[in-house]
C-alpha positions as CSV (number, residue, x, y, z in Angstrom):
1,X,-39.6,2.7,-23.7
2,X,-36.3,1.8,-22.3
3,X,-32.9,3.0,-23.3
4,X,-31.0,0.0,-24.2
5,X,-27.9,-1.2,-22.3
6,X,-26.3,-2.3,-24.7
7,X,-26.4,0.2,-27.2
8,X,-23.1,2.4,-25.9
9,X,-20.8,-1.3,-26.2
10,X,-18.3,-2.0,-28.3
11,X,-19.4,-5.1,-30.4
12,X,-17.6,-8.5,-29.3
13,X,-14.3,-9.2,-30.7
14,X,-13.9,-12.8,-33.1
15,X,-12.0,-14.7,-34.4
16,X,-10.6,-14.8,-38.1
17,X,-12.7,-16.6,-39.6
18,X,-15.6,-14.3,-38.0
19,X,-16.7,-17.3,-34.7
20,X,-16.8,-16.1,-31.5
21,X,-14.5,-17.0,-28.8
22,X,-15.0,-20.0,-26.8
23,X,-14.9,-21.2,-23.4
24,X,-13.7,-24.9,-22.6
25,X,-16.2,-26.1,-19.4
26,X,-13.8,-25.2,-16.6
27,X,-13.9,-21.7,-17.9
28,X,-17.6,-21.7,-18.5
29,X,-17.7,-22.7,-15.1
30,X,-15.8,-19.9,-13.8
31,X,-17.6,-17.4,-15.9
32,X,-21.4,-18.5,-15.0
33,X,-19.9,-17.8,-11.3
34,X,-18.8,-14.7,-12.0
35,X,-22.1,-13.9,-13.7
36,X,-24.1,-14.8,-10.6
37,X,-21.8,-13.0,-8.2
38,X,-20.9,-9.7,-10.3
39,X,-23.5,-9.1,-13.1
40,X,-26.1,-6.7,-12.2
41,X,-28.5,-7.6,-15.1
42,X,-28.5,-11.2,-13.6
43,X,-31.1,-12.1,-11.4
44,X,-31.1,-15.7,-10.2
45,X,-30.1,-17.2,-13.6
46,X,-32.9,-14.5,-15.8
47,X,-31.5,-11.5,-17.8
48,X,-33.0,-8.4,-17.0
49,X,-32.0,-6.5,-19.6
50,X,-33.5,-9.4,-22.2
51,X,-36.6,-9.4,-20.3
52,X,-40.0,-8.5,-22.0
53,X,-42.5,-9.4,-19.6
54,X,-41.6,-13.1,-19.8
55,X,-38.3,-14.1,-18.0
56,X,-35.8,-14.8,-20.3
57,X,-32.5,-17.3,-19.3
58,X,-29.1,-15.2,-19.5
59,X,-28.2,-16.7,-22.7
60,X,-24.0,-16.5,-21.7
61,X,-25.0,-18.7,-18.9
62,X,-26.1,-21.5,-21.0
63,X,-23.9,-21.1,-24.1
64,X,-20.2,-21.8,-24.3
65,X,-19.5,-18.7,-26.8
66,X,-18.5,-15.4,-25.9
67,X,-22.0,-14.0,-26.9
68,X,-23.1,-11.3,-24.3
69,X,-21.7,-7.8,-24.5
70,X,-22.2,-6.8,-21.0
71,X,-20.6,-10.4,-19.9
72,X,-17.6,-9.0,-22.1
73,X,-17.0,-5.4,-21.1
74,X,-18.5,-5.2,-17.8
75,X,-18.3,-8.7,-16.0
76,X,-15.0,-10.6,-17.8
77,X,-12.5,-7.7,-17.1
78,X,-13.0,-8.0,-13.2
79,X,-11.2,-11.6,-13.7
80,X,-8.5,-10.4,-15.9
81,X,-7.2,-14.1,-15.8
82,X,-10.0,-15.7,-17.0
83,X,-10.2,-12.9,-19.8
84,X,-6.7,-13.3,-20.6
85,X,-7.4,-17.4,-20.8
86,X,-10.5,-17.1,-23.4
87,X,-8.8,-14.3,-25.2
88,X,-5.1,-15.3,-25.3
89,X,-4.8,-11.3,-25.3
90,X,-2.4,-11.0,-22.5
91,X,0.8,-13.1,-21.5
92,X,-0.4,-15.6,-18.4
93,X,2.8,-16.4,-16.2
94,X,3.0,-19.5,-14.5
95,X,3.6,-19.1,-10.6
96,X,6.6,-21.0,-9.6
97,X,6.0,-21.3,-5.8
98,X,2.4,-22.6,-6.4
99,X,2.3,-23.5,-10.0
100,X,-0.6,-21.1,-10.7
101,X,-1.1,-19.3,-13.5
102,X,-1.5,-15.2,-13.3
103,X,-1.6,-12.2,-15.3
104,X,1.2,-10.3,-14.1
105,X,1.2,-6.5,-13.5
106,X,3.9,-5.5,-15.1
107,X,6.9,-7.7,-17.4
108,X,9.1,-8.2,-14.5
109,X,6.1,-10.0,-12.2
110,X,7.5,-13.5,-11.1
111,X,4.7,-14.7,-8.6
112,X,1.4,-14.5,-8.1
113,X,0.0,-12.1,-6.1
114,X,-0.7,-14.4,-3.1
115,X,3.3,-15.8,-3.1
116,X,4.7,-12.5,-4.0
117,X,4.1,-11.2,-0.3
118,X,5.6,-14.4,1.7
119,X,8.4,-14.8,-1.2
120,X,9.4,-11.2,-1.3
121,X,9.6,-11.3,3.1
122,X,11.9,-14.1,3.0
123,X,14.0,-12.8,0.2
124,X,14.2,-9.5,2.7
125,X,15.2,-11.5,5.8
126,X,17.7,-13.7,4.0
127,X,19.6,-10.2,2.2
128,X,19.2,-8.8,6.2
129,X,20.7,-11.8,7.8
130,X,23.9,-11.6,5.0
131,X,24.5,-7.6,5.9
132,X,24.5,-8.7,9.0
133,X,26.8,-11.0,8.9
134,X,29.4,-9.6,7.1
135,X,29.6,-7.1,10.0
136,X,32.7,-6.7,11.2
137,X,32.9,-6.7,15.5
């Protein structure tokens, strides 16, 4: 018999009034992606760990609750935004080159991480530029 995966898991967090969380579509969307790409008990769409002989349909694929422990501790944390959009358990930040919203690393983070590189070079060559003009020849 096999040992079961799910066994050593925390149980899924909910809500007050005991319902799981939900996704809205976009975020399903984004989550059944993530499945597909980083989820090793996913094999085209099937669960392998649910599987009995019979193939059986991941069943956080097709529902819009929070319902799959591995999808939870295992999958959802490798997109901490998305986690932090369904759980509401970390501040997002809204990006104000791009307008994107992040989950910043620490409480001073401003941009994301893909503005935060070309913002951070022109601030440097715009403080270089003022040194060196306030040179005296």
């Amino acid at each position: 018999m096999r040992d079961n995966p799910y066994k050593w898991l925390p149980p899924l967090e909910r809500k007050p009034g005991g319902f799981l969380y939900r996704m809205t579509p976009a975020q399903r969307k984004q989550a059944n992606a993530l499945i597909r790409r980083e989820c090793c008990h996913c094999d085209d769409g099937n669960c392998i760990a649910l599987d009995d002989g019979d193939t059986c349909t991941c069943p956080q694929t097709i529902s819009f609750s929070v319902c799959c422990k591995w999808f939870r501790w295992s999958v959802l944390p490798q997109d901490g935004t998305l986690e932090a959009e369904i759980f509401r358990d970390k501040d997002l930040k809204r990006c104000p080159v791009c307008g994107g919203v992040f989950v910043p690393k620490s409480n001073r983070g401003k941009y994301c991480p893909d503005c935060a590189a070309s913002v951070h070079r022109r601030q440097k060559a715009e403080s270089e530029r003022k040194r060196r003009s306030s040179v005296d020849n």
